[in-house]
N, C-alpha and C positions, 0 to 999 in steps of 0.2 A: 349424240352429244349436245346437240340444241336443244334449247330451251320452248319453252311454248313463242317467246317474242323472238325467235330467229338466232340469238349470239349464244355462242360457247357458253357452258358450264361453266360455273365456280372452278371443279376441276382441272378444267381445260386451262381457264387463264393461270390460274396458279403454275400449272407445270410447265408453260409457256413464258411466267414470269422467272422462275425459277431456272428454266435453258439462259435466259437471256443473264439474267445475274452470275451464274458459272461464266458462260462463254465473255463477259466482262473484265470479270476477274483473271482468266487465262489469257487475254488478250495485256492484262494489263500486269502481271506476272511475267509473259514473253517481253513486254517492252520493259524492265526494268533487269531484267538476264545479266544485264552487259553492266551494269553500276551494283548489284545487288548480289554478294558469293550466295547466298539464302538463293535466294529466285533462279540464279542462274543452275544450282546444286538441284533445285526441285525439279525445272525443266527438263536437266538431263535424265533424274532419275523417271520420270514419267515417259519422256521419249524414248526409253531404253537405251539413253547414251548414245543417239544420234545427232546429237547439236555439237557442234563444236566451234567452239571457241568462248568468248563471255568470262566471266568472272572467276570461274569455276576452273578454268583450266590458263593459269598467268604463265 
């Protein structure tokens, strides 16, 4: 996966960039749960309905 000059592939960073921008966005979807029925409605259905409490369930 290196290059002749030592660093990651094009590939590599990209799918590297691309973990880090998900795991962003779900971090940043879990913190709005509690202000947000959308956010909090997505979290549960992704957890399979192990969150409780938040927006979703008044």
């Amino acid at each position: 996966m290196a290059d002749a000059s030592g660093g990651p592939s094009f590939l590599a960073r990209l799918v590297l960039i691309l973990l880090g921008v998900a795991f962003l966005g779900a971090a940043w979807v879990w913190h709005q749960k509690d202000k947000d029925p959308n956010a909090a409605r997505l979290v549960e259905r992704v957890s399979g309905g192990r969150v409780h409490g938040g927006a979703a369930n008044p």
